[in-house]
Structures are given as C-alpha cells and as structure tokens.
GUKOL-743337 format. One record per residue: residue number from 1; x, y, z of N, C-alpha, C, O, CB in turn. Coordinates in steps of 0.05 Angstrom, whole numbers, plus 5000, padded with zeros to 4 digits. Last residue first. Glycine has a CB too. Example, Ala and Ser with C-alpha at 12.3 -4.5 7.8 and 13.67 -1.06 7.14 Angstrom:
<atoms>
ATOM | 2 | 5257 | 4955 | 5142 | 5273 | 4979 | 5143 | 5258 | 5001 | 5157 | 5268 | 5023 | 5161 | 5282 | 4988 | 5114
ATOM | 1 | 5264 | 4886 | 5156 | 5246 | 4910 | 5156 | 5264 | 4934 | 5156 | 5285 | 4934 | 5169 | 5226 | 4911 | 5181
</atoms>
This chain:
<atoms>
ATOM | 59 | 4532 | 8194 | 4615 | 4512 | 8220 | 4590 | 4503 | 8240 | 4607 | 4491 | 8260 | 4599 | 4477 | 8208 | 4571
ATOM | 58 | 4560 | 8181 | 4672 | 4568 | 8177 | 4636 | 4553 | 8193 | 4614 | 4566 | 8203 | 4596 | 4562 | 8146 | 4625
ATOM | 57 | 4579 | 8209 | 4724 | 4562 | 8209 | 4697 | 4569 | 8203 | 4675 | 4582 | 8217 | 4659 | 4552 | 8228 | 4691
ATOM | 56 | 4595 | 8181 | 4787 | 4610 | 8189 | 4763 | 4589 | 8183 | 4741 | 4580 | 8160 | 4738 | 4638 | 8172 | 4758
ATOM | 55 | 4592 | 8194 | 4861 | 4576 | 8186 | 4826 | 4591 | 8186 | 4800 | 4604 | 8207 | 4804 | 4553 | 8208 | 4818
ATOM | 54 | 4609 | 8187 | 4914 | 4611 | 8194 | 4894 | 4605 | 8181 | 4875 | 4611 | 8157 | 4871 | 4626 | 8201 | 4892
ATOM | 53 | 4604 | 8188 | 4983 | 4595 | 8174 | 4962 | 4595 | 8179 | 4942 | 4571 | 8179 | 4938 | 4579 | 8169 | 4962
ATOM | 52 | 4631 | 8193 | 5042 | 4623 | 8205 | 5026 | 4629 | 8185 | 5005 | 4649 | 8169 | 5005 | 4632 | 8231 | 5025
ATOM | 51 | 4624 | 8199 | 5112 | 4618 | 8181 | 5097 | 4613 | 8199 | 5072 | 4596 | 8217 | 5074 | 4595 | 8163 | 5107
ATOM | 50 | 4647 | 8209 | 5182 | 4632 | 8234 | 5153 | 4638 | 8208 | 5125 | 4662 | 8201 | 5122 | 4662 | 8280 | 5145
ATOM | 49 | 4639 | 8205 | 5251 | 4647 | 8189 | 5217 | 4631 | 8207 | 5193 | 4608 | 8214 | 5192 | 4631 | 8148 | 5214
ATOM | 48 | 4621 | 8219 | 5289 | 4631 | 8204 | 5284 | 4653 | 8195 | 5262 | 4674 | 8183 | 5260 | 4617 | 8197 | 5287
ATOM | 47 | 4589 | 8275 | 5313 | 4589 | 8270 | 5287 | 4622 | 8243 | 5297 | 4641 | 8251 | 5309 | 4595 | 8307 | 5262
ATOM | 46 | 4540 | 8268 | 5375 | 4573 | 8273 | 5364 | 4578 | 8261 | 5334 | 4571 | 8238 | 5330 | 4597 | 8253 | 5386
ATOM | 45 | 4503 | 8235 | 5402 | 4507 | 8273 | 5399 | 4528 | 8286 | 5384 | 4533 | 8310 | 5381 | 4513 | 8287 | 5427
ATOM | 44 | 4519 | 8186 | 5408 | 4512 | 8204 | 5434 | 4516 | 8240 | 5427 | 4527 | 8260 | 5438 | 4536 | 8194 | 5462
ATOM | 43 | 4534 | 8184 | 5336 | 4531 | 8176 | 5365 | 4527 | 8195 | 5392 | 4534 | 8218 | 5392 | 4554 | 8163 | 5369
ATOM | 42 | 4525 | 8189 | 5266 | 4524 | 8199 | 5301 | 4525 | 8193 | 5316 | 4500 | 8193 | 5319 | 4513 | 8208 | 5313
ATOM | 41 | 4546 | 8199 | 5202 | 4538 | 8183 | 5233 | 4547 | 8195 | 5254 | 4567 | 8209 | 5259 | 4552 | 8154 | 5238
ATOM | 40 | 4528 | 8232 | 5144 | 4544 | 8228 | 5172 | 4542 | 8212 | 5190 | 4519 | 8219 | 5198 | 4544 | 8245 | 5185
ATOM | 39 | 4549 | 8218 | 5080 | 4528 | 8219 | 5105 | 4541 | 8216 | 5126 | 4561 | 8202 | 5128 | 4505 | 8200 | 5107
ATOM | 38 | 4534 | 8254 | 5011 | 4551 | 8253 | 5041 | 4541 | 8244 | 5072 | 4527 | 8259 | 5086 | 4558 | 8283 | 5046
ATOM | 37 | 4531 | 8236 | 4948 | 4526 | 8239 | 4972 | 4537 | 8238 | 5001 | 4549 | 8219 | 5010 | 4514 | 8229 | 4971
ATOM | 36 | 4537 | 8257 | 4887 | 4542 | 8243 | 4903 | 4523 | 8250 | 4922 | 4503 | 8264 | 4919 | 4567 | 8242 | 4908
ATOM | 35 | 4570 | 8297 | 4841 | 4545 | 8276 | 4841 | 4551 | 8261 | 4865 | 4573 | 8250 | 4864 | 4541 | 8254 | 4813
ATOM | 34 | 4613 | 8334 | 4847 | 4589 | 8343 | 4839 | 4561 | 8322 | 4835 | 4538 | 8329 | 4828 | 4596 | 8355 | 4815
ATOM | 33 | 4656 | 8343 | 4913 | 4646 | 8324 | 4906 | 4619 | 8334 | 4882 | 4601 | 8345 | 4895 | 4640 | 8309 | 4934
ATOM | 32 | 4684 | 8392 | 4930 | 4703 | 8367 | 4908 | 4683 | 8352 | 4898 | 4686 | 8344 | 4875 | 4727 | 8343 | 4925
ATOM | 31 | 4659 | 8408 | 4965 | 4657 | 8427 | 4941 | 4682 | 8410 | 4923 | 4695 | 8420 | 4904 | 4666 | 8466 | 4951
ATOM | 30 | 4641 | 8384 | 5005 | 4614 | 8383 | 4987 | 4639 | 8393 | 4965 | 4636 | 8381 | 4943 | 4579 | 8408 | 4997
ATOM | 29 | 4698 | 8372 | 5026 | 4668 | 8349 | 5015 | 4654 | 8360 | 4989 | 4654 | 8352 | 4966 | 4639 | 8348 | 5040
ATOM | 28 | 4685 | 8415 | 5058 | 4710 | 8416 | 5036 | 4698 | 8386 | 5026 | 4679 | 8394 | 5013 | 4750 | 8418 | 5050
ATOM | 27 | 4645 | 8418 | 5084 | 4644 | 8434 | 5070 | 4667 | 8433 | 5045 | 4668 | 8445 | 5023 | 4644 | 8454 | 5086
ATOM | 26 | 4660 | 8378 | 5120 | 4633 | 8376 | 5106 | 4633 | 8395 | 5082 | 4622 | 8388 | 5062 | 4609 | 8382 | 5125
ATOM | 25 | 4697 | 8399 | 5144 | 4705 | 8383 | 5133 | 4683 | 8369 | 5120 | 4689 | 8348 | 5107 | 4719 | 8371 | 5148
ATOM | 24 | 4670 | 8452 | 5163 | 4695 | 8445 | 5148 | 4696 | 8429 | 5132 | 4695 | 8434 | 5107 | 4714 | 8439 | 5160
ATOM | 23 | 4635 | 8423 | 5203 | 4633 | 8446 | 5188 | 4653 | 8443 | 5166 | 4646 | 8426 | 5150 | 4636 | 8471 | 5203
ATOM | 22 | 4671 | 8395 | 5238 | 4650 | 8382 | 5230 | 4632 | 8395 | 5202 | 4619 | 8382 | 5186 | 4634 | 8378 | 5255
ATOM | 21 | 4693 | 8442 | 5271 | 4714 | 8428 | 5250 | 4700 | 8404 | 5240 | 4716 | 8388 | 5230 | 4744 | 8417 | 5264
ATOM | 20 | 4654 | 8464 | 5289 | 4669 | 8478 | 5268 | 4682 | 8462 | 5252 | 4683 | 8463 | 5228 | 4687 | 8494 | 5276
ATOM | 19 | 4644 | 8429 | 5332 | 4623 | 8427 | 5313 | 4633 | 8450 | 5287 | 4619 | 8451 | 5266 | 4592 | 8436 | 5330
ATOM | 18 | 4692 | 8430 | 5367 | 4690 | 8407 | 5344 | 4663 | 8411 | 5326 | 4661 | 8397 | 5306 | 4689 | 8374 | 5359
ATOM | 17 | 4720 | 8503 | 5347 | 4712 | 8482 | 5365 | 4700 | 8454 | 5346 | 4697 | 8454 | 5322 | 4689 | 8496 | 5386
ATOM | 16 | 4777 | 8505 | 5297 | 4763 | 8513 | 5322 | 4745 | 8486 | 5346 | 4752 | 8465 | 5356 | 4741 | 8536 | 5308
ATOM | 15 | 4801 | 8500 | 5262 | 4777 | 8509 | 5257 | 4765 | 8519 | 5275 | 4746 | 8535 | 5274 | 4764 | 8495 | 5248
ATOM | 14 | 4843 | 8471 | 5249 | 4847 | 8500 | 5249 | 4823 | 8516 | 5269 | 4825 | 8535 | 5285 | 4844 | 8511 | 5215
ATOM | 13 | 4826 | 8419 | 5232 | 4836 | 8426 | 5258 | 4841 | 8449 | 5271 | 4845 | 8451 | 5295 | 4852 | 8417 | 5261
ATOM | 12 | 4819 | 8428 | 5183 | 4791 | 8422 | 5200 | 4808 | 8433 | 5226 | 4801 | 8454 | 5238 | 4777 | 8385 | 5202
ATOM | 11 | 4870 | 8437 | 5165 | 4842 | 8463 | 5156 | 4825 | 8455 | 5171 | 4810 | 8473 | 5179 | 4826 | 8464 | 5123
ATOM | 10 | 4887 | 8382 | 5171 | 4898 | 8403 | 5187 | 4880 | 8429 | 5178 | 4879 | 8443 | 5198 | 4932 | 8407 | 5183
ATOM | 9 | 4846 | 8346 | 5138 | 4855 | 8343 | 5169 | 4863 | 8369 | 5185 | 4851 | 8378 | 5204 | 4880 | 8325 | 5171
ATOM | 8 | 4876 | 8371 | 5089 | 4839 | 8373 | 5101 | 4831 | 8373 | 5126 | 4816 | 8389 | 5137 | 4822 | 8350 | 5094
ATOM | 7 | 4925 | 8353 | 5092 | 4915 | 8379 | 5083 | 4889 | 8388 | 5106 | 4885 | 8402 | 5125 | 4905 | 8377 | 5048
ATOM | 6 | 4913 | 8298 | 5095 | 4932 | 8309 | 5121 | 4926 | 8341 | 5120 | 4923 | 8355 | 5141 | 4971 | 8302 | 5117
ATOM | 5 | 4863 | 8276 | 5064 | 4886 | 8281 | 5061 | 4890 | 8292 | 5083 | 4870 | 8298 | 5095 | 4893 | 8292 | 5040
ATOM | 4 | 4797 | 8233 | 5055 | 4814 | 8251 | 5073 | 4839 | 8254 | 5074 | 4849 | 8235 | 5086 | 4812 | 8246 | 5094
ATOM | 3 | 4786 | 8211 | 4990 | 4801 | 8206 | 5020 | 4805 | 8239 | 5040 | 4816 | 8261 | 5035 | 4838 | 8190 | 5011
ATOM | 2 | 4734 | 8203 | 4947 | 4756 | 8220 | 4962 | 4769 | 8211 | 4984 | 4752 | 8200 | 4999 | 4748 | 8243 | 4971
ATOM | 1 | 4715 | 8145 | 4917 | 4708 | 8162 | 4940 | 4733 | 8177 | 4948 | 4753 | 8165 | 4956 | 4697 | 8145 | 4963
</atoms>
C-alpha cells in the first residue's frame, strides 16, 4: 500500500479549502494506484482517513 509522503501532504495542503485538499489527495491515489481500491471514512461529515488498497497481477 502507498504511504503518504511529505510531497503529497504539502500538494494537498496547497489546495485550499478541506474538501479540496480531500480532492487531491484522492486524486494523487487514484493515479499511482492501477488495481486496487480506495476507501474513505467519515465521521460527522468529514473525510477522516483515506484508506488505500493495492492489487498486484500476476497473469
């Protein structure tokens, strides 16, 4: 599973308001990750935690 790097962190933080920087960092996700899945958790309305799951294909 990818880690969040200090890079990624600071491009989210750029971003603006927090549903931008929830944008972002979903978006820099999707485009490293080609088999997988990404899930988010929520609380009282608010992205928490971005959870990502990667696949690796053998055939």
């Amino acid at each position: 599973m990818p880690k969040l790097d200090k890079f990624m962190l600071a491009d989210a933080a750029d971003a603006g308001s927090p549903a931008e920087r929830v944008l972002a960092l979903v978006s820099e996700q999707l485009a490293r990750i080609r088999y997988g899945s990404i899930a988010l958790s929520i609380h009282d309305g608010r992205v928490v935690q971005i959870e990502v799951s990667e696949k690796t294909r053998l055939a």
